[in-house]
C-alpha positions as CSV (number, residue, x, y, z in Angstrom):
1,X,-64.7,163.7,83.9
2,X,-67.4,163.8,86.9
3,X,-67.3,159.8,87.3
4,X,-63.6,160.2,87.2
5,X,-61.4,161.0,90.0
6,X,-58.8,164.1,90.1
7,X,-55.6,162.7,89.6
8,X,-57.3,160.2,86.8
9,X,-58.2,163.3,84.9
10,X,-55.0,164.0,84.6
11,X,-53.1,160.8,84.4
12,X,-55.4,158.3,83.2
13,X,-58.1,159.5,81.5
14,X,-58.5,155.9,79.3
15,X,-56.8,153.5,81.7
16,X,-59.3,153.4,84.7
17,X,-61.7,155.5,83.6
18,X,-62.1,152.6,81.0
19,X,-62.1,150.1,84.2
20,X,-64.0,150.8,86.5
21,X,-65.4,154.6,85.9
22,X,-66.8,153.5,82.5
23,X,-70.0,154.5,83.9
Protein backbone atom coordinates (compact mmCIF):
# COMPACT_ATOMS: atom_id res chain seq x y z
CA UNK A 1 0.00 0.00 0.00
CA UNK A 2 2.75 2.65 1.04
CA UNK A 3 5.33 1.35 -1.88
CA UNK A 4 2.36 1.47 -4.06
CA UNK A 5 1.00 4.50 -5.87
CA UNK A 6 -2.72 5.82 -5.59
CA UNK A 7 -4.32 4.92 -8.60
CA UNK A 8 -2.42 1.31 -8.30
CA UNK A 9 -4.23 0.84 -5.02
CA UNK A 10 -7.07 0.93 -6.65
CA UNK A 11 -6.54 -0.55 -10.09
CA UNK A 12 -3.66 -2.75 -9.82
CA UNK A 13 -2.99 -3.83 -6.64
CA UNK A 14 -1.13 -7.35 -8.13
CA UNK A 15 -0.16 -6.16 -11.65
CA UNK A 16 2.62 -3.44 -10.82
CA UNK A 17 2.74 -3.71 -7.53
CA UNK A 18 4.13 -7.25 -8.39
CA UNK A 19 6.52 -5.36 -11.00
CA UNK A 20 8.15 -3.07 -9.92
CA UNK A 21 6.66 -2.05 -6.25
CA UNK A 22 7.38 -5.59 -5.01
CA UNK A 23 9.48 -3.98 -2.54
Amino acid sequence: MVESPPFINNEYPNYMKDNEYSE
